[in-house]
SEMISE-803013 format. One record per residue (C-alpha): residue number from 1; residue in three letters; chain; x, y, z. Coordinates in steps of 0.25 Angstrom, whole numbers, padded with zeros to 4 digits, always signed. Each point is the difference from the previous one (the first is absolute). Example, Ala and Ser with C-alpha at 12.3 -4.5 7.8 and 13.67 -1.06 7.14 Angstrom:
% residues 2
+-----+------+------+-------+-------+-------+
: pos : code : unit :     x :     y :     z :
+-----+------+------+-------+-------+-------+
:   1 :  ala :    A : +0049 : -0018 : +0031 :
:   2 :  ser :    A : +0006 : +0014 : -0002 :
+-----+------+------+-------+-------+-------+
//
This chain:
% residues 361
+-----+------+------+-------+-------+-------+
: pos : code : unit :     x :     y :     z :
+-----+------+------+-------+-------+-------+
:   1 :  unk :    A : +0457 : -0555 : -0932 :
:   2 :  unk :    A : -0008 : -0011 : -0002 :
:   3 :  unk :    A : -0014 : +0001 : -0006 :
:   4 :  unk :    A : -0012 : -0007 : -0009 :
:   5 :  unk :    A : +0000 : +0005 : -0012 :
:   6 :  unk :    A : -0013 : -0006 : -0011 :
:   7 :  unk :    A : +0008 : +0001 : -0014 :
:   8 :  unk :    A : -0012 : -0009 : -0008 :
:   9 :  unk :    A : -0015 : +0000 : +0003 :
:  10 :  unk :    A : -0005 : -0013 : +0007 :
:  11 :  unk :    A : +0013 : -0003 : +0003 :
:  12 :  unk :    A : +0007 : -0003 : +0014 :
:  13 :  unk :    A : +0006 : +0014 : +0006 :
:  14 :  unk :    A : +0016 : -0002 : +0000 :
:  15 :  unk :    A : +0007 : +0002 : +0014 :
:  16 :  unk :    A : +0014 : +0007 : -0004 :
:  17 :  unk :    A : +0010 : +0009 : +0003 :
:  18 :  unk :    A : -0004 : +0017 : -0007 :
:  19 :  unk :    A : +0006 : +0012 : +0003 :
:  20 :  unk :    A : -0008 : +0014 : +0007 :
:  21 :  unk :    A : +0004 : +0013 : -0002 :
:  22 :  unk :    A : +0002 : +0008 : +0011 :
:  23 :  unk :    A : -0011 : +0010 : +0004 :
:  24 :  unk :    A : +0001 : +0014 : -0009 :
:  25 :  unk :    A : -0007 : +0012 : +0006 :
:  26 :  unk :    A : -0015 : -0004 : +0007 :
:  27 :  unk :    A : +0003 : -0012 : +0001 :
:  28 :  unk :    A : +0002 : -0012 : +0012 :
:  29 :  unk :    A : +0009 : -0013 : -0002 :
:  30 :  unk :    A : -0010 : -0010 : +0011 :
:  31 :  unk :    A : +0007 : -0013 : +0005 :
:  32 :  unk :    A : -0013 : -0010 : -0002 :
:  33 :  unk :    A : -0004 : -0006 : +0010 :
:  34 :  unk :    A : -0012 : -0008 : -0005 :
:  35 :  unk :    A : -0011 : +0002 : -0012 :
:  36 :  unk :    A : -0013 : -0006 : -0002 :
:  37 :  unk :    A : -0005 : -0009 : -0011 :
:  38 :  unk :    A : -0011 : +0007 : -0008 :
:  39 :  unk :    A : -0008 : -0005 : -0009 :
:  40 :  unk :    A : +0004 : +0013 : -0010 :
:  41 :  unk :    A : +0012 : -0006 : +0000 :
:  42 :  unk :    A : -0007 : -0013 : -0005 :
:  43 :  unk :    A : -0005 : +0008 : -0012 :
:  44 :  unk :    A : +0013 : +0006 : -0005 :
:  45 :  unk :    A : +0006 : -0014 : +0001 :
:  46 :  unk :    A : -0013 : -0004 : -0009 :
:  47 :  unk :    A : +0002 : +0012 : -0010 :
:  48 :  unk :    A : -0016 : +0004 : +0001 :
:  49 :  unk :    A : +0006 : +0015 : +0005 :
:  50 :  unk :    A : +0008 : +0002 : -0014 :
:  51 :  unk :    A : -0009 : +0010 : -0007 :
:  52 :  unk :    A : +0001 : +0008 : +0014 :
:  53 :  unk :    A : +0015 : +0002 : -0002 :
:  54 :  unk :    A : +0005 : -0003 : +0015 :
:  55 :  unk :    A : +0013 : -0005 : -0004 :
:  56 :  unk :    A : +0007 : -0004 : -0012 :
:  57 :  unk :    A : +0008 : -0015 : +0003 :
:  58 :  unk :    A : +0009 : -0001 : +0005 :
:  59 :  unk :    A : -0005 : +0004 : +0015 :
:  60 :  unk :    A : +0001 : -0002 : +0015 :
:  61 :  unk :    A : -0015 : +0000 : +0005 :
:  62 :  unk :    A : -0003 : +0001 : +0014 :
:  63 :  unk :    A : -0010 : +0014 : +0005 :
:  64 :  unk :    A : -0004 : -0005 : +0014 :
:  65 :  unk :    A : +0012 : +0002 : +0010 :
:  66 :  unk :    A : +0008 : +0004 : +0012 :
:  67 :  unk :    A : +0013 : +0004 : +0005 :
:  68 :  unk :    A : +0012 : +0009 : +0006 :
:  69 :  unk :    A : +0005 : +0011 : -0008 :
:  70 :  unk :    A : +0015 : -0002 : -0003 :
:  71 :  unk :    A : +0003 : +0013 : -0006 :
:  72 :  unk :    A : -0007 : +0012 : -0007 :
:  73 :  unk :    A : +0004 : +0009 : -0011 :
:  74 :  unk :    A : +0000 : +0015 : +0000 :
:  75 :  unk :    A : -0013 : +0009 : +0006 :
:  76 :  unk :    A : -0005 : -0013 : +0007 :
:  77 :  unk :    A : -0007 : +0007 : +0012 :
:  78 :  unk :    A : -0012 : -0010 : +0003 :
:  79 :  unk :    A : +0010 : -0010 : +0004 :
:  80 :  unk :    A : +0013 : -0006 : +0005 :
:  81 :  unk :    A : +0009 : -0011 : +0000 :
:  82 :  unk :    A : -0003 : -0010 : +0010 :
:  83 :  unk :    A : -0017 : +0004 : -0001 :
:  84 :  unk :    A : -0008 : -0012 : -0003 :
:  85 :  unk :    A : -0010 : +0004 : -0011 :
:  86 :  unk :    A : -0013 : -0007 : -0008 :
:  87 :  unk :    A : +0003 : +0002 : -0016 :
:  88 :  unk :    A : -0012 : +0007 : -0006 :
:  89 :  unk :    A : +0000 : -0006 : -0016 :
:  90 :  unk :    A : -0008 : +0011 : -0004 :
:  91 :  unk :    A : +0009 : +0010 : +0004 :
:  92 :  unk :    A : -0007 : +0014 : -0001 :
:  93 :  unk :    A : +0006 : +0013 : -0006 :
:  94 :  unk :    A : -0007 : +0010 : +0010 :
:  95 :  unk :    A : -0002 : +0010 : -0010 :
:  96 :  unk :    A : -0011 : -0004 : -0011 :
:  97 :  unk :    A : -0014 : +0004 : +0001 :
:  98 :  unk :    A : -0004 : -0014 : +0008 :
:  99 :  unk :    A : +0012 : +0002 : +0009 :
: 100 :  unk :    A : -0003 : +0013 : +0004 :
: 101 :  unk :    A : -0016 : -0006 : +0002 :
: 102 :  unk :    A : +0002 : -0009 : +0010 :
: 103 :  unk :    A : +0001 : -0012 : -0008 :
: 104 :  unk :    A : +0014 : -0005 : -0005 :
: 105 :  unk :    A : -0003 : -0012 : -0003 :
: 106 :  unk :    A : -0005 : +0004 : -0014 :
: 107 :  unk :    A : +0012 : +0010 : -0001 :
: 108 :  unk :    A : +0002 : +0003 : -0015 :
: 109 :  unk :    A : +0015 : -0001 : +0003 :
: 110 :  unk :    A : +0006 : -0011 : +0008 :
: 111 :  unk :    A : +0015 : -0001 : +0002 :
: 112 :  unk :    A : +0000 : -0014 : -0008 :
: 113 :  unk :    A : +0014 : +0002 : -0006 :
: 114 :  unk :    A : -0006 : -0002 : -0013 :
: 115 :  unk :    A : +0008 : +0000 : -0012 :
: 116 :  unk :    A : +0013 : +0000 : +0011 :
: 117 :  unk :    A : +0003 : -0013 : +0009 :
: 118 :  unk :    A : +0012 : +0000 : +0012 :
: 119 :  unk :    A : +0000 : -0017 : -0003 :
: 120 :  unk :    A : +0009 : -0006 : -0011 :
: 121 :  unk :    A : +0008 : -0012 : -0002 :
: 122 :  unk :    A : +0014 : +0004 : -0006 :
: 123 :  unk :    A : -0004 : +0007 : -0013 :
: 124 :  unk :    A : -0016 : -0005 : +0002 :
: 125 :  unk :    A : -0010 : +0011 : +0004 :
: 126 :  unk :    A : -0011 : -0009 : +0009 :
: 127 :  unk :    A : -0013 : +0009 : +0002 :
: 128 :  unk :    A : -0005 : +0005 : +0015 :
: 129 :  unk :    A : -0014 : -0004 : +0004 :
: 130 :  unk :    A : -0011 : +0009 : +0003 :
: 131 :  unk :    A : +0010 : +0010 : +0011 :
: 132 :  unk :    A : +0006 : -0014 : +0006 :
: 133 :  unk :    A : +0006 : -0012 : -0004 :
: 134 :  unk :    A : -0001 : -0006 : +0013 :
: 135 :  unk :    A : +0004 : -0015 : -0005 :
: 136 :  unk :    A : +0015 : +0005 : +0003 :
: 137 :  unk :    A : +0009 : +0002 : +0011 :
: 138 :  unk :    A : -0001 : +0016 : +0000 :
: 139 :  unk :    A : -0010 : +0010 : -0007 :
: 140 :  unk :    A : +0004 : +0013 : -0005 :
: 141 :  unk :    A : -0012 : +0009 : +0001 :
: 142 :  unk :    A : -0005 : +0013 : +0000 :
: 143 :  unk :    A : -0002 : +0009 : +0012 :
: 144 :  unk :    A : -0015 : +0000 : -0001 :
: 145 :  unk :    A : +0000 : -0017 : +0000 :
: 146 :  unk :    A : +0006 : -0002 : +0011 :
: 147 :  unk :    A : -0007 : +0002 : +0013 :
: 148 :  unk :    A : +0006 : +0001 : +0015 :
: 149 :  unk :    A : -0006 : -0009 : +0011 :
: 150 :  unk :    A : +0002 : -0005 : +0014 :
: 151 :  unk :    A : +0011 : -0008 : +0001 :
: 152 :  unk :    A : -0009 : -0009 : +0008 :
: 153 :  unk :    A : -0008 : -0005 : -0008 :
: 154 :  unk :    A : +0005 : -0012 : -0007 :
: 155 :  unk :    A : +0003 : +0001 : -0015 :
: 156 :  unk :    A : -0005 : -0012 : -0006 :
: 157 :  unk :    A : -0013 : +0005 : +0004 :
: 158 :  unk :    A : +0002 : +0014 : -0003 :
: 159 :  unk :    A : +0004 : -0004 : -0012 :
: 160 :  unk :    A : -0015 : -0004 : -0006 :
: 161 :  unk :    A : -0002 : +0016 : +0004 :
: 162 :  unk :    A : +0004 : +0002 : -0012 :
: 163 :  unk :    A : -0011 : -0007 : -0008 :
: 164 :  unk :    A : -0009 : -0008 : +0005 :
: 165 :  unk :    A : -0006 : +0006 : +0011 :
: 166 :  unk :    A : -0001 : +0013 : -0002 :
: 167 :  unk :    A : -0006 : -0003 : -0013 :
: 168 :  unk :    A : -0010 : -0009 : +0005 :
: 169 :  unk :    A : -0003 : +0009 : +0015 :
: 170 :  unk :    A : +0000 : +0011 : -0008 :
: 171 :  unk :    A : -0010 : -0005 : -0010 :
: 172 :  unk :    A : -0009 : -0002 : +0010 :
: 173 :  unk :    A : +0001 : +0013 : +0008 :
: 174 :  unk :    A : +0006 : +0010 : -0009 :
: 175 :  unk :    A : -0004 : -0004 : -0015 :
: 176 :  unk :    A : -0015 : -0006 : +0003 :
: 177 :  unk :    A : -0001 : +0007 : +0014 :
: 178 :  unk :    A : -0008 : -0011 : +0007 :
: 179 :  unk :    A : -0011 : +0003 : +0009 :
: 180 :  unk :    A : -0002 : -0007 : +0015 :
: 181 :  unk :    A : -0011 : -0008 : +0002 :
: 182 :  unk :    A : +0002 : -0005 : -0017 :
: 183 :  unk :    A : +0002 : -0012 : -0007 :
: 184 :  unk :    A : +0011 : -0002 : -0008 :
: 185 :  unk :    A : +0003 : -0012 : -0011 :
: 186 :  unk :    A : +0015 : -0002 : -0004 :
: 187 :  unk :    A : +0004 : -0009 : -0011 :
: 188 :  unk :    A : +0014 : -0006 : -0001 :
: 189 :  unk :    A : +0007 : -0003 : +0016 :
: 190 :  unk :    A : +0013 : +0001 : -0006 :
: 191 :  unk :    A : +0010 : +0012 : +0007 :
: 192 :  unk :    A : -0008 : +0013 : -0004 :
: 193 :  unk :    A : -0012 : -0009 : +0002 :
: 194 :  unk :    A : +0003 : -0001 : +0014 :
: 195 :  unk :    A : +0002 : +0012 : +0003 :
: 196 :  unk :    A : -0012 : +0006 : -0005 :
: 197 :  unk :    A : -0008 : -0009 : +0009 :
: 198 :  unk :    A : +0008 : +0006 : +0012 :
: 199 :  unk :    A : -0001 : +0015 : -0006 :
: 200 :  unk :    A : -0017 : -0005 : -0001 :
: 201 :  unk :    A : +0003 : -0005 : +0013 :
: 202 :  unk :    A : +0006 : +0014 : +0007 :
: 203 :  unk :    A : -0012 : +0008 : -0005 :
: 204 :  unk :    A : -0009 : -0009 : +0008 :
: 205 :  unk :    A : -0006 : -0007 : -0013 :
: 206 :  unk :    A : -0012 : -0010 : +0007 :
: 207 :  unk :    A : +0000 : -0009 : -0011 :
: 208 :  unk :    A : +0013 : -0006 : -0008 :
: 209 :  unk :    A : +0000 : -0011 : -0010 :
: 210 :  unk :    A : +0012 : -0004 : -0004 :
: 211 :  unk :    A : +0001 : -0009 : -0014 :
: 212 :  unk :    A : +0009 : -0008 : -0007 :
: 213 :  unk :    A : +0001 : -0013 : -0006 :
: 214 :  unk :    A : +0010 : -0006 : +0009 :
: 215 :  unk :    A : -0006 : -0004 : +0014 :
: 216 :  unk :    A : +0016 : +0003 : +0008 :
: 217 :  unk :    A : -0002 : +0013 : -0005 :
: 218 :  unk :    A : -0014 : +0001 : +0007 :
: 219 :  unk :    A : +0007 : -0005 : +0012 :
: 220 :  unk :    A : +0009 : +0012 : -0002 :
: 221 :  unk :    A : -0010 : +0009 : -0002 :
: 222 :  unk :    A : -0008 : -0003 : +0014 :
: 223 :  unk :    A : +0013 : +0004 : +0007 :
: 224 :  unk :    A : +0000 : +0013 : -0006 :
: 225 :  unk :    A : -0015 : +0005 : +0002 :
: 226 :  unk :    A : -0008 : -0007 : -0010 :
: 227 :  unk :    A : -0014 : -0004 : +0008 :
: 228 :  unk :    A : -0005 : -0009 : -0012 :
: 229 :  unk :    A : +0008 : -0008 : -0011 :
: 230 :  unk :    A : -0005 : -0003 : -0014 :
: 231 :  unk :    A : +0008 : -0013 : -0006 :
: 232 :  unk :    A : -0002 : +0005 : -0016 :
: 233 :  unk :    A : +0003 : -0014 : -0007 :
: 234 :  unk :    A : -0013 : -0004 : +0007 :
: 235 :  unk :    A : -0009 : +0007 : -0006 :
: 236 :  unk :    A : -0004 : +0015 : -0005 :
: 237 :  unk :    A : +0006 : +0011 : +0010 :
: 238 :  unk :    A : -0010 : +0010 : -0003 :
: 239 :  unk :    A : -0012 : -0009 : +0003 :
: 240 :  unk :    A : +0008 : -0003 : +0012 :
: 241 :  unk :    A : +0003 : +0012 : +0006 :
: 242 :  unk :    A : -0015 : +0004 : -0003 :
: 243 :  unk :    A : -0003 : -0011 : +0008 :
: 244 :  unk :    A : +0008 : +0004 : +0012 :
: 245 :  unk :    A : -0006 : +0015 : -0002 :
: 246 :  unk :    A : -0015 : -0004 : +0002 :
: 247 :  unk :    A : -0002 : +0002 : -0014 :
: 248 :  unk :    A : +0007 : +0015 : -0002 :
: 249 :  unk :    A : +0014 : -0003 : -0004 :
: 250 :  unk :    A : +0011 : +0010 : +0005 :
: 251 :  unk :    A : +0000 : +0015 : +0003 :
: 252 :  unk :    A : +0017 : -0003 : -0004 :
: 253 :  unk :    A : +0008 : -0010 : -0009 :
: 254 :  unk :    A : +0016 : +0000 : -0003 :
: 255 :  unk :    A : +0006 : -0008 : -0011 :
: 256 :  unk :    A : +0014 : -0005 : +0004 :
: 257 :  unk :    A : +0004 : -0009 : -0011 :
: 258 :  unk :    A : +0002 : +0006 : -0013 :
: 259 :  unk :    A : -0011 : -0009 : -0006 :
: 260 :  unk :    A : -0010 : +0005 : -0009 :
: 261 :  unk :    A : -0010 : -0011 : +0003 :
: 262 :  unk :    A : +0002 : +0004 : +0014 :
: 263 :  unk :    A : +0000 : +0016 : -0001 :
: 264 :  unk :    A : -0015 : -0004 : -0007 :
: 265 :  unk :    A : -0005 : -0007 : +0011 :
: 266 :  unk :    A : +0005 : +0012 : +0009 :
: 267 :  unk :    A : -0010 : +0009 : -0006 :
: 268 :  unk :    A : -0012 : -0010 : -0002 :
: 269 :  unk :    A : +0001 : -0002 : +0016 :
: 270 :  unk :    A : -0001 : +0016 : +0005 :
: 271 :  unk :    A : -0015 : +0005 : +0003 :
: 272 :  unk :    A : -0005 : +0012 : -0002 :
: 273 :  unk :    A : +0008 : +0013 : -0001 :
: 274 :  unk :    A : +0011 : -0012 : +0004 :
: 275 :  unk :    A : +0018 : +0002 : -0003 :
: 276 :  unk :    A : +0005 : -0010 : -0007 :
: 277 :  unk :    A : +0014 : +0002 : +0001 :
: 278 :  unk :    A : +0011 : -0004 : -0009 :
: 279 :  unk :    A : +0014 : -0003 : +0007 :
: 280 :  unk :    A : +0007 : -0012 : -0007 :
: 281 :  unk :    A : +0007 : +0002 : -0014 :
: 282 :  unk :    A : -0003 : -0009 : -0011 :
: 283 :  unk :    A : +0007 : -0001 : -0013 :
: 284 :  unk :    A : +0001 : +0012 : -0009 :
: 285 :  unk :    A : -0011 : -0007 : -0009 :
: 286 :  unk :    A : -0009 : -0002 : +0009 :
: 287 :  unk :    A : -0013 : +0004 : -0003 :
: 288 :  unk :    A : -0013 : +0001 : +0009 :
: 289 :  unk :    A : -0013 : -0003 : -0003 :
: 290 :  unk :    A : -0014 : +0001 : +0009 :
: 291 :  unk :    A : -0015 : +0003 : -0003 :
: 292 :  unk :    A : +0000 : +0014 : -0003 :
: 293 :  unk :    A : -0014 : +0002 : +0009 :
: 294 :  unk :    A : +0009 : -0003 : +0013 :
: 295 :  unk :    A : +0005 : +0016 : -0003 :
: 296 :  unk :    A : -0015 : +0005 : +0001 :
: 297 :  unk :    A : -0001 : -0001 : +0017 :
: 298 :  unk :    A : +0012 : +0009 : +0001 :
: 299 :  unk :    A : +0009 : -0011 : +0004 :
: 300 :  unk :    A : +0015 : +0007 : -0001 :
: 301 :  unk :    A : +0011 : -0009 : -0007 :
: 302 :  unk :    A : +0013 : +0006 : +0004 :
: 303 :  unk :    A : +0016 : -0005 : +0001 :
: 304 :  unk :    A : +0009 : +0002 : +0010 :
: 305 :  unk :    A : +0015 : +0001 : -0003 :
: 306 :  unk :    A : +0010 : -0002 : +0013 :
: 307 :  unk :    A : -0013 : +0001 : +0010 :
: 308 :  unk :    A : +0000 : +0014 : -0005 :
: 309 :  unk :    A : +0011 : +0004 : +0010 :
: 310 :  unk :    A : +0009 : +0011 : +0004 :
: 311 :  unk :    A : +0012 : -0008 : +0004 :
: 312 :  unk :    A : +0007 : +0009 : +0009 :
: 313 :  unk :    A : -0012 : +0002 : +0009 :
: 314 :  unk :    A : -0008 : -0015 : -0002 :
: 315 :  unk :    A : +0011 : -0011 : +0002 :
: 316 :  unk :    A : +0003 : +0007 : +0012 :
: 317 :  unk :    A : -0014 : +0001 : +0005 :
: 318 :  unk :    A : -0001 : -0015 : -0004 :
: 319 :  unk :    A : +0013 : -0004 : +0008 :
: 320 :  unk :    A : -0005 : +0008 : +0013 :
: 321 :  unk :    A : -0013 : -0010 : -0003 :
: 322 :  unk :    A : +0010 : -0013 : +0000 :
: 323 :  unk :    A : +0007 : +0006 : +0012 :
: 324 :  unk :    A : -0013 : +0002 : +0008 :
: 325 :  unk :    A : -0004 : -0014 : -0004 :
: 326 :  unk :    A : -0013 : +0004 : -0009 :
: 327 :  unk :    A : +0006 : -0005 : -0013 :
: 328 :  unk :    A : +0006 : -0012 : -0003 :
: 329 :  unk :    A : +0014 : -0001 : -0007 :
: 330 :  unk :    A : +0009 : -0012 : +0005 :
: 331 :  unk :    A : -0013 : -0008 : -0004 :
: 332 :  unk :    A : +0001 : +0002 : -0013 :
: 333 :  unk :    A : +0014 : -0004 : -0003 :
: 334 :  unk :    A : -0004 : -0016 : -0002 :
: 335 :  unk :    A : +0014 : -0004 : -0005 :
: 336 :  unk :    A : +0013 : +0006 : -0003 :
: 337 :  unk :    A : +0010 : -0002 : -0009 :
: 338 :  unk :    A : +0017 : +0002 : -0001 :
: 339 :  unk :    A : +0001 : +0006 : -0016 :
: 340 :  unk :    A : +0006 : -0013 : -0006 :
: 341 :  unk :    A : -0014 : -0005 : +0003 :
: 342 :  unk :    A : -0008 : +0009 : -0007 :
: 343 :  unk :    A : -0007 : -0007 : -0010 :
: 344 :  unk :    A : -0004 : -0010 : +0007 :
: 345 :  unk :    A : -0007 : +0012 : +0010 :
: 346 :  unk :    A : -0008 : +0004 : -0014 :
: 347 :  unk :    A : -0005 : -0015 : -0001 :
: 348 :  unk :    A : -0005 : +0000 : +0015 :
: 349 :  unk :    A : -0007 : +0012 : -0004 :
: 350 :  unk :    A : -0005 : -0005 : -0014 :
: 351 :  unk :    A : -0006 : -0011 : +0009 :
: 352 :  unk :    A : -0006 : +0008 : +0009 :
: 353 :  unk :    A : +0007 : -0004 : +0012 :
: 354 :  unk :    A : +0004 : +0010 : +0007 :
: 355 :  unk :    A : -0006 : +0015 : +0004 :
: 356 :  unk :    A : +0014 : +0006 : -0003 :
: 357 :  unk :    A : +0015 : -0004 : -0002 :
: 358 :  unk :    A : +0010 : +0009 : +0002 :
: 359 :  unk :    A : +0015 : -0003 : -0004 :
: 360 :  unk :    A : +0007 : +0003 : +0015 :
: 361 :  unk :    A : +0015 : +0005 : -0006 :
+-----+------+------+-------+-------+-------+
//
C-alpha cells in the first residue's frame, strides 16, 4: 500500500509503497477513507515529542481518521467487514483502574503496538503512530480503535471524530463541565479550538471569546459559536478579554495551541473560583509560568486529554448531534487533499489557512 512515512525530523514525509500485516487476533484491517491533518502530527514531524516516546523513526503518522473495515482477525465481535468505523488513537484496554472508571482516555494500557509494528519496508521495521497510522491506504487497528457508525454519514467528516472534535466538545462539556448562562474564553481557533467553542456553545455558554492571532481564523471561529473575537497580535489578550467582560474576566478559559505563553495567559484571564483548562500539547519541555497569587481565589487549573471521552458512547452521541444538525462537521473540513499532497496540506496548516485538511484517499 501506499503511505507517508517521516524517516528524519523537519523533513518532507515520503509518499511510497510499505507493506501491512494482516490483522492477528483483536484486530481490524480498515480501507481509509480519509484522515485529518492535525497539528500533533505537525510536532512529530518537528521532533518536540521525542522525550515522550511516541514512535521511533521511521513512522507512518496519521490519528484522526475513517473508513470501511476490510477484514478482521480472530474474536472480532464489535465489528465486521463492510462497517465504516472512526479510528480512536488512544485505543483503551477496558481493563485497568481508569477503564473500569469511567474514563478511558487516561487508560494505563492502550493498544499502542508498542515495541511491535504491522508496517515494514522489505527487511525495514517502520513504527505505528499513536493506534493509527492514518497517512496510508489501510490501518491495522485494534478492536477497541475502531468504532462502527452510520454508514450515512460521510467519512471525510467523520473522520475529524476522531481528534478533533471530541477533544475540543468534549473539553468544554465533559473535561471543564461548562455552565449555561457563562462566559468562556478560548485561545487558539485552530481544529480543537473550534470545537470547543461549539462544545461552550452547546451548553448554552452566554458569552464566548474566541482568540487568535490570525483575523481568517476569527472569521472561523464566529461560524462556530464565538460571540466575541479577540485578534492577539493587537495587543494584550487578557486585558482584552477583561474588557469585553466588564472588568471580571472569564468564569472559563481553554488553551488549544500547545504554547506556554498562551496556556499563561489562560490562567491570568479566569476570575474568581474560575477553570482554566489546558487542552493543547506543547513540546515536552514546555514549561509554565504565572503569578503564584492567581492560585489563592480557588481558580482550578486543569487538563484535558481527548475531551475526557468514552469513545464508544461520546462519538456516537456527537454524530446523532451532526445528524440532527446541532453541531457542525462538514464546516470544518476547509480543504482536502489526495496523499501525494500531503506536505503541501501541513504548510496550509503551518499558515493558518485552513480550519482542517483532510487527506480524501
Amino acid at each position: 500500500m501506499r503511505a507517508a512515512v517521516l524517516y528524519e525530523y523537519n523533513a518532507p514525509l515520503e509518499i511510497e509503497d510499505v507493506e501491512l500485516d494482516e490483522p492477528r487476533s483483536g484486530e481490524v484491517l480498515v480501507k481509509m477513507a480519509a484522515s485529518g491533518v492535525c497539528h500533533s502530527d505537525y510536532r512529530e514531524i518537528k521532533g518536540e515529542w521525542q522525550n515522550w516516546g511516541l514512535a521511533s523513526l521511521p513512522v507512518v503518522l496519521g490519528h484522526e481518521g475513517a473508513g470501511v473495515v476490510e477484514s478482521v482477525g480472530e474474536d472480532v465481535v464489535s465489528v465486521k467487514p463492510g462497517d465504516h468505523v472512526i479510528l480512536v488513537w488512544y485505543p483503551p484496554c477496558g481493563r485497568c483502574h481508569y477503564c473500569m472508571i469511567g474514563s478511558p482516555a487516561y487508560c494505563d494500557n492502550p493498544i499502542l503496538f508498542k515495541g511491535d509494528t504491522r508496517l515494514h519496508k522489505g527487511q525495514q521495521r517502520i513504527s505505528h503512530y499513536y493506534g493509527v497510522s492514518s497517512f496510508a491506504e489501510y490501518a491495522v487497528v485494534p478492536e477497541s480503535g475502531a468504532i462502527p457508525i452510520p454508514k450515512d454519514v460521510p467519512l471525510e467528516g467523520a473522520a475529524l471524530m476522531g481528534c478533533c472534535v471530541p477533544t475540543g466538545v468534549g473539553a468544554a462539556i465533559n473535561t471543564a463541565r461548562v455552565k449555561a448562562g457563562s462566559t468562556v474564553a478560548v485561545f487558539g481557533c485552530g481544529g480543537v479550538g473550534l470545537n470547543i467553542l461549539q462544545g461552550a456553545a452547546l451548553a448554552g455558554a452566554k458569552t464566548i471569546i474566541a482568540v487568535d492571532v490570525r483575523d481568517n481564523k476569527l472569521d472561523f471561529a464566529r461560524q462556530f459559536g464565538a460571540t466575541h473575537t479577540v485578534n492577539a497580535s493587537r495587543g494584550d489578550p487578557v486585558e482584552a478579554i477583561r474588557k469585553i467582560t466588564g472588568g471580571e474576566s472569564v468564569e472559563y478559559a481553554f488553551e488549544a495551541i500547545g504554547n506556554h505563553e498562551t496556556m499563561a495567559q489562560t490562567i491570568m484571564c479566569t476570575r474568581k473560583m474560575g477553570t482554566a483548562c489546558i487542552v493543547g500539547q506543547a513540546p515536552d519541555t514546555a514549561i509554565i509560568s504565572f503569578p503564584a497569587n492567581l492560585l489563592y481565589d480557588e481558580r482550578r487549573i486543569i487538563g484535558s486529554s481527548y475531551g475526557s471521552i468514552i469513545p464508544r458512547i461520546d462519538m456516537p452521541r456527537l454524530l446523532d448531534l451532526y445528524l440532527d444538525g446541532k453541531l457542525k462537521l462538514d464546516e470544518l473540513v476547509t480543504r482536502t487533499y489526495p496523499l501525494d499532497e500531503i506536505n503541501s496540506a501541513f504548510e496550509a496548516m503551518e499558515k493558518g489557512e485552513v480550519a482542517r485538511s483532510v487527506i480524501k484517499f
